[in-house]
N, C-alpha and C positions, 0 to 999 in steps of 0.2 A: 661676335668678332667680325673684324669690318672684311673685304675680300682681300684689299690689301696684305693686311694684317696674317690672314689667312695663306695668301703666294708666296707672303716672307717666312712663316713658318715650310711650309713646305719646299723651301729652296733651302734652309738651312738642315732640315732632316736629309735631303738627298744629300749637299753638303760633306754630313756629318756622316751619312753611311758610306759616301766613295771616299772621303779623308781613313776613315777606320780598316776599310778595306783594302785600297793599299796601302795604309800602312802597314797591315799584316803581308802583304807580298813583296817586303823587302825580299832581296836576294833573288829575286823571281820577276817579277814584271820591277821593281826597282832596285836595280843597283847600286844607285850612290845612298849613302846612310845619309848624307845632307837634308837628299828629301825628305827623308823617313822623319827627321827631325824637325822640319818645317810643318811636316802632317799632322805630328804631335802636337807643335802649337796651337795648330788651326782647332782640333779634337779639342784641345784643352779652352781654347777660348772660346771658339761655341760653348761647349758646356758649363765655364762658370757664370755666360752671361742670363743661359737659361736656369741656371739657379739662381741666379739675382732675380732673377724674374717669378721667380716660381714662392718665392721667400718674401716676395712682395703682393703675391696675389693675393687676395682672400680665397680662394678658393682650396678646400678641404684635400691635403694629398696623403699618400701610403705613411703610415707611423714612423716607418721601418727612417726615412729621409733623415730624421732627426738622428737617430745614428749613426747615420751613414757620414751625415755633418760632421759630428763629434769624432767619432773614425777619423774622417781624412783632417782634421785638425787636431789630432794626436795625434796621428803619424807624421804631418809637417812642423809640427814643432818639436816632436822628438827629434826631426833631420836639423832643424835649424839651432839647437841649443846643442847637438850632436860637435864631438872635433874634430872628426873626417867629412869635411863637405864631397870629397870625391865617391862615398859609398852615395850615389844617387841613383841608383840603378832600381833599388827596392820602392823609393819614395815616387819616381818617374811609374814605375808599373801598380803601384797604388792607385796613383791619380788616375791612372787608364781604365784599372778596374772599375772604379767606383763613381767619378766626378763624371766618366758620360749618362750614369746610371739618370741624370734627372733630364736632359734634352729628350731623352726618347719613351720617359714617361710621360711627361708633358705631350709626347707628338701620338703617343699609344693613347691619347686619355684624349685628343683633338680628333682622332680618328685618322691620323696625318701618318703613322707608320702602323702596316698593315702586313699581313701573313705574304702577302706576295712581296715584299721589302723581303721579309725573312727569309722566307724560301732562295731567293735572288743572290740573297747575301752568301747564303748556304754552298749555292750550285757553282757561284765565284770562288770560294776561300777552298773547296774540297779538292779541286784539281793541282793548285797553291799548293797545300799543307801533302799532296800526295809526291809532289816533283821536291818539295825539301824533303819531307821523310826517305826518298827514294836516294838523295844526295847526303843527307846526313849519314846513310847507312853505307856508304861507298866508302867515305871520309871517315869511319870507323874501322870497316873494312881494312883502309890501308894503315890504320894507326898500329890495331892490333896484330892483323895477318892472320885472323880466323874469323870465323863468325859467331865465337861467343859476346855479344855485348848488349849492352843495353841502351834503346833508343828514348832519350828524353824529347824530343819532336813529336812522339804520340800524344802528348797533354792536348797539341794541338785538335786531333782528332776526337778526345773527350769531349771539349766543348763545343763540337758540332752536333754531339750525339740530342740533346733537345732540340738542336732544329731537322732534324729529323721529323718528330710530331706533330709539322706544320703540312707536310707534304701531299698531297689530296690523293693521289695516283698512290694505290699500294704498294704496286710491282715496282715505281719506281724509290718509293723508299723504303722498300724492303732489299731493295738492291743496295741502296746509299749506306743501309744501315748492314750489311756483308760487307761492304767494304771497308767501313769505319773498323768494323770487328775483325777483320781479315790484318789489316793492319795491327790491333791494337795486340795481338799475338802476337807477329811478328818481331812485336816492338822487345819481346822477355818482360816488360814492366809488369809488375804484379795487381798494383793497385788501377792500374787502364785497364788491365783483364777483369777486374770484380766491378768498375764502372760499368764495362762495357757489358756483362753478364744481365748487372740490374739494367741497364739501357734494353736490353730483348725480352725481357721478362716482361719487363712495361708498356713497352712497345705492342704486344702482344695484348695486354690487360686492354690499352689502350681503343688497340684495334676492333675491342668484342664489345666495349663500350658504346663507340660512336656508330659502329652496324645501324642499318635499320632493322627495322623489325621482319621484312621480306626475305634481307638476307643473310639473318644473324644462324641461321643456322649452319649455312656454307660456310658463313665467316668463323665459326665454331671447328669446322673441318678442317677449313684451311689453315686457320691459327694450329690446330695440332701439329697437323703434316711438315708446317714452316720450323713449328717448334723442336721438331724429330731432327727436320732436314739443317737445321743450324745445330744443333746437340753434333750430329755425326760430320758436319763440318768442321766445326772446332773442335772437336776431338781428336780428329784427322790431322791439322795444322798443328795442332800441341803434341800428339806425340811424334811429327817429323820435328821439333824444334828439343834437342837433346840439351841444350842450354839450358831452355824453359823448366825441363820438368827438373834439372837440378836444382833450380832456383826456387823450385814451388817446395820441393822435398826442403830443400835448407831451410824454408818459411815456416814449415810444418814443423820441424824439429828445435824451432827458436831464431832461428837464424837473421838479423837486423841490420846486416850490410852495417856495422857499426853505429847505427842510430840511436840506439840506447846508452851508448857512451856517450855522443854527445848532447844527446836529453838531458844524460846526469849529471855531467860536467858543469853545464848550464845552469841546470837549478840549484847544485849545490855552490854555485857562483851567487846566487840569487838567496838563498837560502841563510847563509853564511854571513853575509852582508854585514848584518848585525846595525843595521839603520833602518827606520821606520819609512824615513822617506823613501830609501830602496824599496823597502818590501813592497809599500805601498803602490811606487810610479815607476818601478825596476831601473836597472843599471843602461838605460838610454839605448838611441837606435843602434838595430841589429849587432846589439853589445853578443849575441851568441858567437858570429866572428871573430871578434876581439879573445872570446872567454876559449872557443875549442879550435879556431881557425878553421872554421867550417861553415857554412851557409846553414840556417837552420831547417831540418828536414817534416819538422811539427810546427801548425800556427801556435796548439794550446802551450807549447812550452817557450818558443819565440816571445808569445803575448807575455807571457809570465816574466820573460828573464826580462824582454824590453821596456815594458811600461805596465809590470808590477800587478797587483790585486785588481788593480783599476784597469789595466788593459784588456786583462785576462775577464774581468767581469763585462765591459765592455763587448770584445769580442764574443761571449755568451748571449750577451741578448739578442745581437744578430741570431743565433741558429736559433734561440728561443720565439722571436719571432717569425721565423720560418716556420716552424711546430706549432705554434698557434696558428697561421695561416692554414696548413695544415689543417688542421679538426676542425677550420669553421665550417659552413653549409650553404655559404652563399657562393659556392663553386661550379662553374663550369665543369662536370667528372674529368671532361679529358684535359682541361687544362691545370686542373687538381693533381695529376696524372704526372705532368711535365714539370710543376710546380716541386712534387716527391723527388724524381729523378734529378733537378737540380739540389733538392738538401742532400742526394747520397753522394753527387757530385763532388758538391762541397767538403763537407763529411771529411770524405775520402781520401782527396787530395788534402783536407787540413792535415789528417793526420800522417799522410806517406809521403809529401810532399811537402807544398804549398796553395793556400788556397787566393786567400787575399791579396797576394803580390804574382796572381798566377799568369800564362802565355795564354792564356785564351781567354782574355779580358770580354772578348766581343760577347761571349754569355752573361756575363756580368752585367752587359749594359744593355744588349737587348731583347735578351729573352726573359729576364726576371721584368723591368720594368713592362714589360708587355704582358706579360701574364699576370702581373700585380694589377695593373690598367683597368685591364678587361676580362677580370677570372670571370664574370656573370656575365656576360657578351659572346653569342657567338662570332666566329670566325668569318 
């Protein structure tokens, strides 16, 4: 690669991580949504051109891309054979998710985005997503006139939790990573509470991994003591948050905030059908709104109802290839480590949320393709 060639990639990786980054600080460092929508552009047209580019190279990339293809052209042409062109809300944070996924492998595979980008990006976006959560909860605040509610701005803080395991200084992200956790309580959501739980576990696993050997046995200490001292920490937060523990007892007793109605509503829409082509390619984009008048709160019944056997098998092979990555042996441990924490991630949010159409796109695009880059690479 000439040097040229080499300053233009690296102007377009800086580029694309200050476009992404404030994009994510709408409301905060950007006010006008104009911009927000211009940054979008920019994001988006970087990245389909280095998938032009990447589609043309000879050069050998992750398997995973070819799905990820197929992916975001079923979702686009689901939107565009779709009859409400105004539901674009889902297909715009598609493309965000997944289309920067190939610029910042291509610049993780150049050696061109590196652990200090990620860290960078980390220490910008945490202070960001802490001044919205702290406004989001004010503006709840005054809707209901109590403090029982539930803060959807915590997803936010999910997907900082892997750039957490980039961070060199312990104390400083063992700190990053109380705070992440500090909030995700806060928040009453249940499934950022079981994110954040496997995030300390790991974190921890993590930590006793990359020790050296001088001083893996203080690191042994210290991982317990941390492990004690966050146990009676949140423990502490959870029982002052009286919301919370109804919410966990309603979870334990079945309780589904109505999501299993509209799971069922869904597939019996899907189910019903009584056309092959349905069953096949499902009843089109985000037909769940149409069928319950509700956002869907599951990818695996979303994929099913919208684009049928074939989306649903689709969307499979992503977490299948994740699990294979997973078991292989050509693994850096600790980025093996960060690799798991992203599939519980996922996982997680598929199933209580949303995964693939998620608010924390920025994990998507550059902590998988960085870890898929360089899993046999140190840092």
């Amino acid at each position: 690669m000439s040097q040229a060639a080499l300053n233009r990639d690296r102007l377009s990786c800086i580029v694309l991580l200050a476009s992404v980054v404030l994009y994510f600080s709408q409301e905060i460092i950007l006010p006008f949504a104009a911009v927000g929508q211009i940054l979008l552009v920019v994001i988006y047209g970087i990245s389909f051109l280095y998938l032009i580019k990447m589609i043309l190279s000879k050069e050998k990339f992750h398997k995973i891309m070819k799905i990820w293809v197929v992916f975001l052209i079923m979702n686009l042409f689901g939107y565009l054979f779709s009859s409400n062109y105004s539901e674009f809300e889902i297909l715009k944070a598609v493309l965000l998710n997944f289309l920067p996924f190939f610029p910042f492998y291509y610049f993780a595979k150049k050696n061109i985005l590196t652990t200090k980008y990620i860290v960078g990006v980390f220490f910008v976006l945490l202070p960001i997503f802490i001044l919205k959560f702290q406004r989001s909860v004010q503006t709840l605040k005054l809707e209901k006139f109590n403090d029982d509610y539930v803060d959807n701005t915590v997803y936010f803080f999910i997907g900082l939790l892997p750039f957490v395991f980039f961070i060199k200084n312990k104390i400083v992200a063992f700190l990053s990573l109380m705070a992440i956790w500090f909030f995700m309580v806060q928040s009453s959501k249940r499934g950022a509470i079981l994110a954040g739980i496997i995030a300390i576990i790991l974190y921890f696993i993590h930590n006793l991994y990359t020790a050296d050997s001088k001083t893996k046995f203080r690191t042994y200490i210290m991982s317990f003591l941390l492990i004690v001292g966050v146990s009676l920490f949140g423990y502490r937060i959870y029982m002052e948050n009286e919301f919370l523990i109804t919410r966990m007892n309603d979870m334990l007793e079945g309780d589904t905030t109505g999501r299993d109605s509209i799971a069922s509503n869904a597939f019996q829409a899907w189910y019903q059908s009584d056309n092959i082509f349905t069953t096949l390619f499902g009843l089109g984009y985000n037909s769940i709104k149409s069928i319950t008048g509700h956002v869907s709160h599951n990818d695996w019944v979303d994929m099913l109802t919208s684009y049928g056997i074939f989306g649903l098998f689709l969307y499979s092979l992503i977490y299948f290839i994740f699990m294979k990555e997973i078991m292989k042996k050509d693994w850096m441990v600790d980025k093996k480590i960060i690799l798991i924490l992203f599939f519980f991630i996922a996982f997680i949010t598929s199933m209580t949320s949303r995964w693939y159409w998620s608010n924390f796109a920025y994990t998507q695009m550059i902590i998988l393709p960085y870890i898929l880059a360089t899993k046999n690479k140190r840092n």
